[in-house]
mmCIF file of the N, C-alpha and C atoms, coordinates in Angstrom:
data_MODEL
# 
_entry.id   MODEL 
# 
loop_
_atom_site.group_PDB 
_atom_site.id 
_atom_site.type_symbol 
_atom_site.label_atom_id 
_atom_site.label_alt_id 
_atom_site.label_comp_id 
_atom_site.label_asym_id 
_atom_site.label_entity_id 
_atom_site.label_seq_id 
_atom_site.pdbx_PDB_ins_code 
_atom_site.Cartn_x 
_atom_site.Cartn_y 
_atom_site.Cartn_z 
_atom_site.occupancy 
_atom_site.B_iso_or_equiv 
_atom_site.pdbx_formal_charge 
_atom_site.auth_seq_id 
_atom_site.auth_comp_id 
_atom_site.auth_asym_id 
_atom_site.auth_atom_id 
_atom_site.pdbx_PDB_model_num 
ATOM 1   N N  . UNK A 1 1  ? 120.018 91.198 115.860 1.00 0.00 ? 1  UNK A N  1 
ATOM 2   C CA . UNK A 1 1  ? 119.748 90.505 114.625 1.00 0.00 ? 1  UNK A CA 1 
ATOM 3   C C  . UNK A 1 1  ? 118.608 91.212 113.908 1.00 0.00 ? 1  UNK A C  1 
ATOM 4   N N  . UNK A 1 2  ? 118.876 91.374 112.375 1.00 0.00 ? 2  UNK A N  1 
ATOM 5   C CA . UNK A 1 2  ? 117.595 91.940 111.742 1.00 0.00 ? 2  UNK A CA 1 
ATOM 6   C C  . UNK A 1 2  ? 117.376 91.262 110.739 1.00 0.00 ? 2  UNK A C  1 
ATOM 7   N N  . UNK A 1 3  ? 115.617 90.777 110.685 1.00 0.00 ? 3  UNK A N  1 
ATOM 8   C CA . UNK A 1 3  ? 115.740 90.046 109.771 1.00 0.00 ? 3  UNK A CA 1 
ATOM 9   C C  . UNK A 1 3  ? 114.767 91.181 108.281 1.00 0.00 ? 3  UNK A C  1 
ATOM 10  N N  . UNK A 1 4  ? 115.371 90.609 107.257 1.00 0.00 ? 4  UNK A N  1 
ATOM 11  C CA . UNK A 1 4  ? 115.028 91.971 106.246 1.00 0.00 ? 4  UNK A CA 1 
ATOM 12  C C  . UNK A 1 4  ? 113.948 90.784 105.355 1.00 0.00 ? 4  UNK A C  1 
ATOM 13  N N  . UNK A 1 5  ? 112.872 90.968 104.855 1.00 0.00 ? 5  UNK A N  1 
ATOM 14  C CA . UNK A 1 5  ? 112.324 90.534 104.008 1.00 0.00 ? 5  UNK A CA 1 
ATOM 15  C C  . UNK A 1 5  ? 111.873 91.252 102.915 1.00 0.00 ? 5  UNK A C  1 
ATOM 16  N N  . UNK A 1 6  ? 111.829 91.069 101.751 1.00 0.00 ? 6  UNK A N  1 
ATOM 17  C CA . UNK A 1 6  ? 111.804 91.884 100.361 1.00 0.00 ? 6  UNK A CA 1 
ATOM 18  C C  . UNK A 1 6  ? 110.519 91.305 99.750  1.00 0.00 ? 6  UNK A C  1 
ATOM 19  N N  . UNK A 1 7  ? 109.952 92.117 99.335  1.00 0.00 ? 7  UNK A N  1 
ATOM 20  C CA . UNK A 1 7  ? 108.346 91.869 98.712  1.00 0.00 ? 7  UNK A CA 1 
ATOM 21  C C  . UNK A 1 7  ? 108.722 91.799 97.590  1.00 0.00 ? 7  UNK A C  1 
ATOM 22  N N  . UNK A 1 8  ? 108.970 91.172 96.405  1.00 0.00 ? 8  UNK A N  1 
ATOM 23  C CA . UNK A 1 8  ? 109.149 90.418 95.268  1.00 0.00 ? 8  UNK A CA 1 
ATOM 24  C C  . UNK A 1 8  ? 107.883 90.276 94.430  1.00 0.00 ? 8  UNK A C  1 
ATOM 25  N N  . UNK A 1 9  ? 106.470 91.350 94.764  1.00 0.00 ? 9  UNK A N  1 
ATOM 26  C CA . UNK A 1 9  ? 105.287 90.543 93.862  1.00 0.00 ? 9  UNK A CA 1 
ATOM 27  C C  . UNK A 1 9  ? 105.427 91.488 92.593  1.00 0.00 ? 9  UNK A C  1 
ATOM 28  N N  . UNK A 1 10 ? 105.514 91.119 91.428  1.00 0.00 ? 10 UNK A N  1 
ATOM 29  C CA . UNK A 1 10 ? 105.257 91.506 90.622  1.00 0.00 ? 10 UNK A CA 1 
ATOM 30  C C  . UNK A 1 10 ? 103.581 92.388 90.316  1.00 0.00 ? 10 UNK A C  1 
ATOM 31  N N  . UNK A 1 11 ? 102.948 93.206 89.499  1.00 0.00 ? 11 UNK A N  1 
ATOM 32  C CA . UNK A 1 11 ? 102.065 93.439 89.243  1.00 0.00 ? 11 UNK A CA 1 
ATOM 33  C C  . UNK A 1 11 ? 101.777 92.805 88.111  1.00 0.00 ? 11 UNK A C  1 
ATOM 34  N N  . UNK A 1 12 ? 100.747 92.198 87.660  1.00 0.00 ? 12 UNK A N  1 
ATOM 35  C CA . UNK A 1 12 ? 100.411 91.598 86.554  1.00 0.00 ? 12 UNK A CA 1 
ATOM 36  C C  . UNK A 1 12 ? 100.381 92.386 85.306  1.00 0.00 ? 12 UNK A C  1 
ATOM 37  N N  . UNK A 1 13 ? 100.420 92.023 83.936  1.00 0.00 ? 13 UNK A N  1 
ATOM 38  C CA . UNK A 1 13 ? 100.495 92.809 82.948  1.00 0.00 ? 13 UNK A CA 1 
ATOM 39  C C  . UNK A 1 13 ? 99.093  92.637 82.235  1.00 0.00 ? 13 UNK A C  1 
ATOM 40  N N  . UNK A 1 14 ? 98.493  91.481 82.640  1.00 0.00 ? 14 UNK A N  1 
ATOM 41  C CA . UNK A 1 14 ? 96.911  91.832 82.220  1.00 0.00 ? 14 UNK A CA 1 
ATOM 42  C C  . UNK A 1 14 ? 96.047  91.042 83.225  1.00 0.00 ? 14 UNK A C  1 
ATOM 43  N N  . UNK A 1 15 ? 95.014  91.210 83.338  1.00 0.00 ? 15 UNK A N  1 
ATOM 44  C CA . UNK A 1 15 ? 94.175  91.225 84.433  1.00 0.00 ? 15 UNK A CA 1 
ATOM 45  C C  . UNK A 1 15 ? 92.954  89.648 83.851  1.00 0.00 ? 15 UNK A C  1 
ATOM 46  N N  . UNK A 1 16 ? 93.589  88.743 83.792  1.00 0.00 ? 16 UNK A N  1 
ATOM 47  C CA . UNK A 1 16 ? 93.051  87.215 83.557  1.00 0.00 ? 16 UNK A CA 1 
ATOM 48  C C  . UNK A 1 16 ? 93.046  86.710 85.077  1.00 0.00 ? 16 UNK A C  1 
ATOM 49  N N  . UNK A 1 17 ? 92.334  85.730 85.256  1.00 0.00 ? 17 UNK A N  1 
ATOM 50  C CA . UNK A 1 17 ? 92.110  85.133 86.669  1.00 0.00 ? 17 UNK A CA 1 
ATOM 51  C C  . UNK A 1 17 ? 93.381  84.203 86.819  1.00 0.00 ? 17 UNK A C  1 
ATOM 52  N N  . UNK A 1 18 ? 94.267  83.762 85.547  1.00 0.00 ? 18 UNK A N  1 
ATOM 53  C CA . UNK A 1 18 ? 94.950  83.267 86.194  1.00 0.00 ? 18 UNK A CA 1 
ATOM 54  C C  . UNK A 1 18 ? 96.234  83.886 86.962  1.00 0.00 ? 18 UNK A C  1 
ATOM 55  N N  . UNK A 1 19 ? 96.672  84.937 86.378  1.00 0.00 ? 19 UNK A N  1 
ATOM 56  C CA . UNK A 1 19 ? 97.493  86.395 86.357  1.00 0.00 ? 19 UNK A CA 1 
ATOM 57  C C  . UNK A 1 19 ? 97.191  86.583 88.318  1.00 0.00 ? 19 UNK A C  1 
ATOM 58  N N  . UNK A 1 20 ? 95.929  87.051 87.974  1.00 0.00 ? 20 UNK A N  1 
ATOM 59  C CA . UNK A 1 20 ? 95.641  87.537 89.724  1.00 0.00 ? 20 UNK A CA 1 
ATOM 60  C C  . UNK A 1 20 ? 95.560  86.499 90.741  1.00 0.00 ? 20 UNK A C  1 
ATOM 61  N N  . UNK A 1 21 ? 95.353  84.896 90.122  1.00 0.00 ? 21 UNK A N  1 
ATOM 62  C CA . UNK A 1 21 ? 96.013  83.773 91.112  1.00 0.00 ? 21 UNK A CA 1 
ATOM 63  C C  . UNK A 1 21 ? 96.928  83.581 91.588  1.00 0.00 ? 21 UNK A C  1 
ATOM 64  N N  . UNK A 1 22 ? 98.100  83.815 90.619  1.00 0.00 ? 22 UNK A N  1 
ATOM 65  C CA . UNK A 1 22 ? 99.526  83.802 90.715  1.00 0.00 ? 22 UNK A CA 1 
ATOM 66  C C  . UNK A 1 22 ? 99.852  84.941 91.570  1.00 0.00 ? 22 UNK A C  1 
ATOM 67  N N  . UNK A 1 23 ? 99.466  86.129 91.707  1.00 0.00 ? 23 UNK A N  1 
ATOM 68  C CA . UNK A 1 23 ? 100.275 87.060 92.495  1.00 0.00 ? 23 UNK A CA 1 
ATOM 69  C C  . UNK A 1 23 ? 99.432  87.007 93.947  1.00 0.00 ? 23 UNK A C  1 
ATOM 70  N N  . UNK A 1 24 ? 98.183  86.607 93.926  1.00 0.00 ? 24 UNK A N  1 
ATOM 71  C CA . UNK A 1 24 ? 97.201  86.273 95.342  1.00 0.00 ? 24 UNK A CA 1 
ATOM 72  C C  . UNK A 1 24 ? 98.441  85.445 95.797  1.00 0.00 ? 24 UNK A C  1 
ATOM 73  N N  . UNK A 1 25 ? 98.604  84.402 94.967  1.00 0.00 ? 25 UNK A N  1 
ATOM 74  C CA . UNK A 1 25 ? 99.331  83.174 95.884  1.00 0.00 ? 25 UNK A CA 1 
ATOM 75  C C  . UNK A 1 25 ? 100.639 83.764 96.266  1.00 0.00 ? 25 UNK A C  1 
ATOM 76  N N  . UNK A 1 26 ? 101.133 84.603 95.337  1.00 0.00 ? 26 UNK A N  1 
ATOM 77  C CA . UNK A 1 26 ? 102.573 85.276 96.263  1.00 0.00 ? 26 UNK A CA 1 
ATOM 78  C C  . UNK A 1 26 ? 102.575 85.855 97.613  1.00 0.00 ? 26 UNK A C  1 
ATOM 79  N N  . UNK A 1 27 ? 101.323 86.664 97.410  1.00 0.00 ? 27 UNK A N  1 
ATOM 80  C CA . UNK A 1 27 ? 101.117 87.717 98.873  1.00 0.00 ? 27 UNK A CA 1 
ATOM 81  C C  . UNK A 1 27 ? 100.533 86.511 99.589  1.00 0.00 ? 27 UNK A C  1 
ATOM 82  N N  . UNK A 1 28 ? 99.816  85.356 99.699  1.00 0.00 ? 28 UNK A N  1 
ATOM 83  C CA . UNK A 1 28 ? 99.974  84.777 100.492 1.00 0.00 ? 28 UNK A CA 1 
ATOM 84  C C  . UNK A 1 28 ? 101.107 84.154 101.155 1.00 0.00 ? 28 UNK A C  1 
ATOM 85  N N  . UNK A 1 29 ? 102.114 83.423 100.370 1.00 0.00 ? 29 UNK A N  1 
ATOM 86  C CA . UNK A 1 29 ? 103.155 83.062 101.036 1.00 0.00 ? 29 UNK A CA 1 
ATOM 87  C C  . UNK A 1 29 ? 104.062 84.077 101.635 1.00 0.00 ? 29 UNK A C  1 
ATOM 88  N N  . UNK A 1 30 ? 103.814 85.522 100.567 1.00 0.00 ? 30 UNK A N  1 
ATOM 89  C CA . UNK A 1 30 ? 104.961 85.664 101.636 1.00 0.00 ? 30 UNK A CA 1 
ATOM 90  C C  . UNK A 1 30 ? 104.123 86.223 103.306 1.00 0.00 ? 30 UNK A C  1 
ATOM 91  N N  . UNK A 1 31 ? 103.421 86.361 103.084 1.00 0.00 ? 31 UNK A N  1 
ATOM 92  C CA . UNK A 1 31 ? 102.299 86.693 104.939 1.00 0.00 ? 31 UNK A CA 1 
ATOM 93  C C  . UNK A 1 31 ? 102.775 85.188 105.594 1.00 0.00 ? 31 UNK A C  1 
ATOM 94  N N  . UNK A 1 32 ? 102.787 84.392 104.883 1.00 0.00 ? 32 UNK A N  1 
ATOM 95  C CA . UNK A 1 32 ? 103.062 83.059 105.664 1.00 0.00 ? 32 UNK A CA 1 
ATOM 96  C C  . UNK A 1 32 ? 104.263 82.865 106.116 1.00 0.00 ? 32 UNK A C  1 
ATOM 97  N N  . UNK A 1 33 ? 105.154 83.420 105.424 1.00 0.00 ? 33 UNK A N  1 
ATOM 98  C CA . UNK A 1 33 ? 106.509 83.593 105.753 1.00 0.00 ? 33 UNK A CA 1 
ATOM 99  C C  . UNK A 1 33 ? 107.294 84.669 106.687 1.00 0.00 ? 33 UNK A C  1 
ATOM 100 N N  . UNK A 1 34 ? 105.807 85.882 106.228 1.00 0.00 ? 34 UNK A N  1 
ATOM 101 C CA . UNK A 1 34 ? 106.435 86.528 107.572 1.00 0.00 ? 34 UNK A CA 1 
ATOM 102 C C  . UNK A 1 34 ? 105.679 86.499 109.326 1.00 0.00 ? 34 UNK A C  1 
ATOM 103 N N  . UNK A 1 35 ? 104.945 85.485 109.086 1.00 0.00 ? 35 UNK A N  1 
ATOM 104 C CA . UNK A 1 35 ? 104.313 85.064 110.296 1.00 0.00 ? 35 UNK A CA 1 
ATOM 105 C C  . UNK A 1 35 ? 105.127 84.277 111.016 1.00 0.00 ? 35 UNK A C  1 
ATOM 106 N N  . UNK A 1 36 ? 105.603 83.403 110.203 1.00 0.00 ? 36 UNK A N  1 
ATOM 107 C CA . UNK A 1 36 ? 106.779 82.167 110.872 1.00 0.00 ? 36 UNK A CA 1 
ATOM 108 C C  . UNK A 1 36 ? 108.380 83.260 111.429 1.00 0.00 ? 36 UNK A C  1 
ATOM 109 N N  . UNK A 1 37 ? 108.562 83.930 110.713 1.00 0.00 ? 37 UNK A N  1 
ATOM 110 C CA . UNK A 1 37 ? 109.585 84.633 110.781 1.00 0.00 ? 37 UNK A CA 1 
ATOM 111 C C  . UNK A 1 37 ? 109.238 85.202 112.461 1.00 0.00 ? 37 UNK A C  1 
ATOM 112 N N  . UNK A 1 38 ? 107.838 85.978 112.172 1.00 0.00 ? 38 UNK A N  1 
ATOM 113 C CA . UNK A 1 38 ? 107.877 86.836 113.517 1.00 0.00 ? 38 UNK A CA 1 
ATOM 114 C C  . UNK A 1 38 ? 107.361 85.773 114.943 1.00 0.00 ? 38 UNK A C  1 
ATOM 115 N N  . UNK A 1 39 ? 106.910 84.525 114.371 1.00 0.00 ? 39 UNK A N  1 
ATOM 116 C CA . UNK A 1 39 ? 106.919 83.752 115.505 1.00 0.00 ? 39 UNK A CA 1 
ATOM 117 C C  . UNK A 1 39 ? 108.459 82.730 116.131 1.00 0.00 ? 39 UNK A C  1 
ATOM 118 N N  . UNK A 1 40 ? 109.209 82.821 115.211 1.00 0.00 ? 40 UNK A N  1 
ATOM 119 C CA . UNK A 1 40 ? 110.798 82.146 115.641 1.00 0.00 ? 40 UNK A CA 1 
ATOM 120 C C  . UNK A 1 40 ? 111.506 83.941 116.713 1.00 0.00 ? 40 UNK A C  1 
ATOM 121 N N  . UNK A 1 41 ? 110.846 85.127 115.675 1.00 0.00 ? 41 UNK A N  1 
ATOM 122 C CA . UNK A 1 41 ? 111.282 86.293 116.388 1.00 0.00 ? 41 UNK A CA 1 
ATOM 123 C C  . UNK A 1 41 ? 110.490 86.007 118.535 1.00 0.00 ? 41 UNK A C  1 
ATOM 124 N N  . UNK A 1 42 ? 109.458 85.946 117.959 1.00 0.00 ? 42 UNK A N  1 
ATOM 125 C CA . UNK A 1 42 ? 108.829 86.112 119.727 1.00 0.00 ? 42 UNK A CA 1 
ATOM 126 C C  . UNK A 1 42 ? 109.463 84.863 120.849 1.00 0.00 ? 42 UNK A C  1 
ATOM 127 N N  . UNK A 1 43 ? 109.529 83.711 119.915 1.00 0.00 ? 43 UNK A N  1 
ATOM 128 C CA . UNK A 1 43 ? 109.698 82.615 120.698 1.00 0.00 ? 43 UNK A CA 1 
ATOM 129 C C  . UNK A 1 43 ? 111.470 83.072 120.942 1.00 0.00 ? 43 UNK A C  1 
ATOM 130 N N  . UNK A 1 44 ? 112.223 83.807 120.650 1.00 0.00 ? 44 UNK A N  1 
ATOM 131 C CA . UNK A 1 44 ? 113.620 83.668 120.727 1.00 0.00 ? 44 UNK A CA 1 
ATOM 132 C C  . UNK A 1 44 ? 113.783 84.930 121.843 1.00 0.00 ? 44 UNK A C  1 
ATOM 133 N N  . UNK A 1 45 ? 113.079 86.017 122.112 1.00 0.00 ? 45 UNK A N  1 
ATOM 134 C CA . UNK A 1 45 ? 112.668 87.045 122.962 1.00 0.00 ? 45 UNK A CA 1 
ATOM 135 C C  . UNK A 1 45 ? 111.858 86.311 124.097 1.00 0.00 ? 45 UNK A C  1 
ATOM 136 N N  . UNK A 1 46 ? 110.894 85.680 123.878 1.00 0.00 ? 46 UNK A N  1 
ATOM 137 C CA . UNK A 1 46 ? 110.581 84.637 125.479 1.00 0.00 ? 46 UNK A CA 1 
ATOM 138 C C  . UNK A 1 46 ? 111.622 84.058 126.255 1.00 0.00 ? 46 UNK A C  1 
ATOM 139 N N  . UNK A 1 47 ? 112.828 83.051 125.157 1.00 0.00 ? 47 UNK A N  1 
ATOM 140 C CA . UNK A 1 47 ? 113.880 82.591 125.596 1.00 0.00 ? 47 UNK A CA 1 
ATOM 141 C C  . UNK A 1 47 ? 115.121 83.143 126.584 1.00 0.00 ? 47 UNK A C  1 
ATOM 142 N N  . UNK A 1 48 ? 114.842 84.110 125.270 1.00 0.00 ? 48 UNK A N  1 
ATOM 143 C CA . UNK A 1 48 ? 116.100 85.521 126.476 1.00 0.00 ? 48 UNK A CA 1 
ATOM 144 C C  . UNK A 1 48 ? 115.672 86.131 127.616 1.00 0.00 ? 48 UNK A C  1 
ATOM 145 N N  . UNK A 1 49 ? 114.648 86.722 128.047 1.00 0.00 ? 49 UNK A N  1 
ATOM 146 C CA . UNK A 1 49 ? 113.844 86.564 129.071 1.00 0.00 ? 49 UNK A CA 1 
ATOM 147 C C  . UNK A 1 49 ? 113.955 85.776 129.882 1.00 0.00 ? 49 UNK A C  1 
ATOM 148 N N  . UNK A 1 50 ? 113.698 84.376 129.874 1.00 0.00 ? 50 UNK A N  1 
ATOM 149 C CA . UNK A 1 50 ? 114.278 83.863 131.098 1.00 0.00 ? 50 UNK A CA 1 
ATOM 150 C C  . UNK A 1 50 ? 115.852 83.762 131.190 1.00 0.00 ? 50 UNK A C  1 
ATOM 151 N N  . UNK A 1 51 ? 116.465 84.206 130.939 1.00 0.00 ? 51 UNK A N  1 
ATOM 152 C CA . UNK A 1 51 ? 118.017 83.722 130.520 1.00 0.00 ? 51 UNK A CA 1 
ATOM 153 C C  . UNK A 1 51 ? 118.509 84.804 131.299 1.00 0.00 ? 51 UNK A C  1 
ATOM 154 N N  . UNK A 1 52 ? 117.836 85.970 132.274 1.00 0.00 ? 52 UNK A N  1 
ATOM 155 C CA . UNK A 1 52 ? 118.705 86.951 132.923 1.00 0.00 ? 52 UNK A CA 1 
ATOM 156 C C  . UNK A 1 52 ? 120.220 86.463 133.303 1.00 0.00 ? 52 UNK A C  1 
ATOM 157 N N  . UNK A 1 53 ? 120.389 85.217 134.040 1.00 0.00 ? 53 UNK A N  1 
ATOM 158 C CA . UNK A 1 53 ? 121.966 85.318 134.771 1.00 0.00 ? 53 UNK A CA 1 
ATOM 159 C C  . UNK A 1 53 ? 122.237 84.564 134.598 1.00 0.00 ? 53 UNK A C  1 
ATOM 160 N N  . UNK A 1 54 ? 123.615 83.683 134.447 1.00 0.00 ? 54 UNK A N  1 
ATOM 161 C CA . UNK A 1 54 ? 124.155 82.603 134.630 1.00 0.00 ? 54 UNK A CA 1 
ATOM 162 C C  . UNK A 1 54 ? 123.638 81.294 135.160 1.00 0.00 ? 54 UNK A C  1 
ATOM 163 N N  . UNK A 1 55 ? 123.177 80.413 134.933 1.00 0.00 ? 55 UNK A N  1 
ATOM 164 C CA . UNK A 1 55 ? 122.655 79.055 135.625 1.00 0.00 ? 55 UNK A CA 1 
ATOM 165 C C  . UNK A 1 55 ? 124.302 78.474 136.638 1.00 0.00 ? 55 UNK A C  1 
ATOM 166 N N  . UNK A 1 56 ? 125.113 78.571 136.098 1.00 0.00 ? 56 UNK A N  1 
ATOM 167 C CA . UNK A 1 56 ? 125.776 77.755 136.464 1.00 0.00 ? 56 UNK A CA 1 
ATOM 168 C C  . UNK A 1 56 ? 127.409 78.465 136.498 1.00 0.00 ? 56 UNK A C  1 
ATOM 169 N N  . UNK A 1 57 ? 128.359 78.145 137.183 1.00 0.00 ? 57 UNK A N  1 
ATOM 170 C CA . UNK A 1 57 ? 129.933 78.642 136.701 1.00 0.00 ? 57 UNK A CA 1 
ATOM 171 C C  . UNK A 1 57 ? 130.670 77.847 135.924 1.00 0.00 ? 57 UNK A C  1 
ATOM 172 N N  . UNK A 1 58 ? 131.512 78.685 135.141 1.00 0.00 ? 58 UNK A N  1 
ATOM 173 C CA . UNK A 1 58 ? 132.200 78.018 134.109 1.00 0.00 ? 58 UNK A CA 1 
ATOM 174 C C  . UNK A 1 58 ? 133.673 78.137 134.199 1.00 0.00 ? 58 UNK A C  1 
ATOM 175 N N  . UNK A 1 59 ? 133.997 76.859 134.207 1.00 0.00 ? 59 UNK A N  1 
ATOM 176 C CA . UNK A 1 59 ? 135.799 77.083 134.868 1.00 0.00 ? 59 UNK A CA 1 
ATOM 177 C C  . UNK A 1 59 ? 136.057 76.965 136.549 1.00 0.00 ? 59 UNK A C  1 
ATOM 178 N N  . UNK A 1 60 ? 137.262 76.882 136.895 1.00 0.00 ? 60 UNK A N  1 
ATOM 179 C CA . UNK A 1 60 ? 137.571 76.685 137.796 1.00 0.00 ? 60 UNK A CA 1 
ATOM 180 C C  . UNK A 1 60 ? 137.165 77.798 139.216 1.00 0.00 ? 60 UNK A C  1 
# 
């Protein structure tokens, strides 16, 4: 599985505090988004890890 994330921040076209709020707050979410991303990634690699063999048989 790969997960692809695309950086979407625009650069501002003039340099007002509210301009550089708006794109601060982008690069924050998306860091927030790729934190969650890479923590569903680790927690799903711990999982498989224990998962070497079969627990149980299936079928007759």
């Amino acid at each position: 599985m790969l997960t692809l994330m695309v950086l979407d921040i625009k650069v501002p076209k003039t340099l007002t505090m509210a301009d550089l709020y708006a794109t601060g707050f982008s690069v924050v979410i998306y860091f927030i988004s790729f934190a969650v991303v890479g923590q569903y990634w680790t927690f799903h690699q711990e999982l498989l890890l224990l998962c070497n063999k079969p627990q149980m048989r299936l079928g007759p």
